[in-house]
DRENVOMI-517725 format. One record per residue (C-alpha): x, y, z. Coordinates in nm, 4 decimals, always signed. Example, Ala and Ser with C-alpha at 12.3 -4.5 7.8 and 13.67 -1.06 7.14 Angstrom:
residues 2
<<+1.2300; -0.4500; +0.7800>>;
<<+1.3670; -0.1060; +0.7140>>;
This chain:
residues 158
<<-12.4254; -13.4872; +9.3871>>;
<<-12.5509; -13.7417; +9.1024>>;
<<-12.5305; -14.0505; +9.3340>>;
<<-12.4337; -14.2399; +8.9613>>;
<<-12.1380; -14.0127; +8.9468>>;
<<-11.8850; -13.9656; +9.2059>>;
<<-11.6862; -13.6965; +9.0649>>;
<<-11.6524; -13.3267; +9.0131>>;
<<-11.7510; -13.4060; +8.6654>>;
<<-11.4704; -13.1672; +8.5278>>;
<<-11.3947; -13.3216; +8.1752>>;
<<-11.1512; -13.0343; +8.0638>>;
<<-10.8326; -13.1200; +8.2748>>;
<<-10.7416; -12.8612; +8.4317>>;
<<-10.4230; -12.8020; +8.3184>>;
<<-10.5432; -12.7577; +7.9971>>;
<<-10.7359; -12.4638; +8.0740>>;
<<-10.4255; -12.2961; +8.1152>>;
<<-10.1949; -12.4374; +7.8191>>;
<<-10.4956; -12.3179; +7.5421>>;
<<-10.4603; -11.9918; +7.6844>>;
<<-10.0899; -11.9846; +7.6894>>;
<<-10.0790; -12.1496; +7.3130>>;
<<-10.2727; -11.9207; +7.1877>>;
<<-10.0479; -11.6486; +7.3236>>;
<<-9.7465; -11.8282; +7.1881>>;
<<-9.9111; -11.8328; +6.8388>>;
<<-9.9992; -11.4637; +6.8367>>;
<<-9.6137; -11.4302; +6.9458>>;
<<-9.5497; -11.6262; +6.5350>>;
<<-9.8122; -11.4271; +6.3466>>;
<<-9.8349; -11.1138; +6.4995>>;
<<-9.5070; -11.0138; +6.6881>>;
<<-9.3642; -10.6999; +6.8869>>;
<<-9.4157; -10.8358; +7.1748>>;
<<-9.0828; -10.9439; +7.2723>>;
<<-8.9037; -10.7996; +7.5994>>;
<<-8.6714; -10.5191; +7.5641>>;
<<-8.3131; -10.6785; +7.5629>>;
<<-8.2671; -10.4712; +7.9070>>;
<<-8.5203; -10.6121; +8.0942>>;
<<-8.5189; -10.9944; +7.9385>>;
<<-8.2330; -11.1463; +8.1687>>;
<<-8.3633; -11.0662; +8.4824>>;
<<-8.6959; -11.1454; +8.3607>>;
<<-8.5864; -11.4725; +8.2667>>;
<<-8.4491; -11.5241; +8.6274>>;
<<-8.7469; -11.4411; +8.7696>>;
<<-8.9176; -11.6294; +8.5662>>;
<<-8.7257; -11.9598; +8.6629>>;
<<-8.7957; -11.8727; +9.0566>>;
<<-9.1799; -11.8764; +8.9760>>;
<<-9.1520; -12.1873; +8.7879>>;
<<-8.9985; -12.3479; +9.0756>>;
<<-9.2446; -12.1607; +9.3342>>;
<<-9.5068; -12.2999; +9.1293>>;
<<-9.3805; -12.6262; +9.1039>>;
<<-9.3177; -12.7156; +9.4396>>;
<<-9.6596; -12.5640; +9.5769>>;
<<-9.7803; -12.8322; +9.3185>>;
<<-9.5896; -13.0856; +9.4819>>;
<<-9.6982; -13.0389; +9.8057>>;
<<-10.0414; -12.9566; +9.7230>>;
<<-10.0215; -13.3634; +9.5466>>;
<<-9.7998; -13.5277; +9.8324>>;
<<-10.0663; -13.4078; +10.0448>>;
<<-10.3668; -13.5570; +9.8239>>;
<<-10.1460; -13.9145; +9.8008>>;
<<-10.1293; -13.9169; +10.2202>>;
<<-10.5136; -13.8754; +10.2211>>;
<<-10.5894; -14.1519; +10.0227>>;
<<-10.7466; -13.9174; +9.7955>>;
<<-10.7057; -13.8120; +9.3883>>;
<<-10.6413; -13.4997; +9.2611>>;
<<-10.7873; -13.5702; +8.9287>>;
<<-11.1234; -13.3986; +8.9479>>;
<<-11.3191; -13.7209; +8.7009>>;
<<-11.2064; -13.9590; +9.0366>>;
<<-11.3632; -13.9455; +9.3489>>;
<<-11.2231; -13.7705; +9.6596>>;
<<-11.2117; -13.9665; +9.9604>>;
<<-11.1661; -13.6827; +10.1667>>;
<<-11.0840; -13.2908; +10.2316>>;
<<-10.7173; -13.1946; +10.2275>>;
<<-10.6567; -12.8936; +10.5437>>;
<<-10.3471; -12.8714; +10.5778>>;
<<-10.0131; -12.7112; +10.4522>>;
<<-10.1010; -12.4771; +10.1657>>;
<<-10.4477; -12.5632; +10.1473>>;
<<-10.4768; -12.3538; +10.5197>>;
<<-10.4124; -12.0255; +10.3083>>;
<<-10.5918; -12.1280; +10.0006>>;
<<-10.8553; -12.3998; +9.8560>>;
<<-10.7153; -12.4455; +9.5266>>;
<<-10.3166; -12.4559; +9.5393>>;
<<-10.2945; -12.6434; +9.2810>>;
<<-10.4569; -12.3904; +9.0427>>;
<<-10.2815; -12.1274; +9.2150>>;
<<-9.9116; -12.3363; +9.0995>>;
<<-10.0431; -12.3471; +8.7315>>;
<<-10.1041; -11.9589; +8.7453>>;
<<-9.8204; -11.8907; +8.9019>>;
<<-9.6337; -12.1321; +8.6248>>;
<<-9.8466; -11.9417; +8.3413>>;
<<-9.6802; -11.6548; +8.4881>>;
<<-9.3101; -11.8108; +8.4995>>;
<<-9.3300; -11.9444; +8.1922>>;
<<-9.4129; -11.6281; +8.0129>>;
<<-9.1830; -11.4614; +8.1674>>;
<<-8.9210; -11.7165; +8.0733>>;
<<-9.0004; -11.7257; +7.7002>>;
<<-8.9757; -11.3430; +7.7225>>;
<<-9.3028; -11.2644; +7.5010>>;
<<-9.6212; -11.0263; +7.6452>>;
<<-9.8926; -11.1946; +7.4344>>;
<<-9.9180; -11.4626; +7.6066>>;
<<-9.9800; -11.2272; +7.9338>>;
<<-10.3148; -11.1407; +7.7292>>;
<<-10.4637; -11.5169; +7.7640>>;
<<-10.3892; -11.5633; +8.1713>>;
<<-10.7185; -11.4010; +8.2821>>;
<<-10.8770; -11.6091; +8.0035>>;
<<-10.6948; -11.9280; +8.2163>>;
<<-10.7847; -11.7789; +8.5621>>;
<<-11.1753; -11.6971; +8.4494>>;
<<-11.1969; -12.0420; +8.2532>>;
<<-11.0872; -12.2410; +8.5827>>;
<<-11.2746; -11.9639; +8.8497>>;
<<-11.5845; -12.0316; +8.6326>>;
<<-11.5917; -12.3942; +8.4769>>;
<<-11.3708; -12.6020; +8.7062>>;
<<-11.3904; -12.4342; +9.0689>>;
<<-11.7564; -12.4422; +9.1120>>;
<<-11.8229; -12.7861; +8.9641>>;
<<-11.5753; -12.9195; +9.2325>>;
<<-11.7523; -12.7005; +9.5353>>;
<<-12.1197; -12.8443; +9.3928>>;
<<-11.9331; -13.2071; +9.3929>>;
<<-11.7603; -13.1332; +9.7695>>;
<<-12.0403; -12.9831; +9.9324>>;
<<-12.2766; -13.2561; +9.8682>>;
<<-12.0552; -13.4858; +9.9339>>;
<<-11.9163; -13.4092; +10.2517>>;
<<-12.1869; -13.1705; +10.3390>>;
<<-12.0837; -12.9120; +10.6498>>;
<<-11.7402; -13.0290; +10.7040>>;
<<-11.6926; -12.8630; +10.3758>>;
<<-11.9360; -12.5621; +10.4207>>;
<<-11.7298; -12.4866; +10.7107>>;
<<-11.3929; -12.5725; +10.5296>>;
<<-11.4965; -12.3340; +10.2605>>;
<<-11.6041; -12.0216; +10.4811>>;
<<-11.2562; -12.0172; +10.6569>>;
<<-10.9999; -12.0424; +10.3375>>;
<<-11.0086; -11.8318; +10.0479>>;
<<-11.0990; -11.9710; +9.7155>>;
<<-10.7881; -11.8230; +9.5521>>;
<<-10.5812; -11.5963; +9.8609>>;
């Protein structure tokens, strides 16, 4: 860890990683087309769509209310005060990644177009690749084996 810079030094939030992705779907949906769900399968698609939304949303939620009782940020250009354990982060290290994936997924799903499907392992790579292994670098010097250990009990993703 830069002693200069305490921070994961992730300058691409996050969230954005997925939105490009999911844009870029969206705008192939306007040029290209076809992609549309069949009329038979679009309500209930829709529906389940919603319930990951919400999934996604509340695993957010708790993944943040979790952050705020540690006295600790979840924006990765602030410094963390400390390593969140608990509730979601017992079955995986990055909940909060896993709600925007599982949003990405809602969301399409919702709109009721398949291109967009096409840029979520662009969003999964981008933030398994770029944003996941700047913040391990930043956490394991920083808290040195408490996180070692931390890390070689939970899953990165599930």
């Amino acid at each position: 860890m830069n002693p200069k810079r305490d921070h994961a030094g992730i300058f691409v939030p996050p969230p954005f990683l997925y939105a490009i992705p999911f844009a870029a779907g969206m705008l192939l949906h306007r040029t290209v087309g076809g992609d549309s769900f069949p009329p038979s399968i679009a309500p209930a698609a829709r529906i389940a769509g919603l319930a990951l939304l919400a999934a996604g949303i509340l695993l957010a939620l708790a993944s943040e209310i979790l952050f705020a009782r540690a006295g600790t940020s979840a924006i990765p250009i602030r410094p963390t005060q400390a390593i969140v354990t608990g509730g979601p982060y017992r079955f995986t290290r990055n909940p909060m990644y896993l709600s925007l994936a599982i949003d990405y997924v809602g969301l399409t799903l919702v709109v009721g177009y398949a291109w967009p499907f096409a840029g979520l392992l662009v969003a999964i790579l981008a933030v398994d690749r770029y944003a996941i292994p700047r913040e391990e670098r930043y956490l394991e010097g920083k808290f040195g084996d408490s996180y070692r250990q931390y890390r070689q009990s939970v899953r990165r993703w599930l």
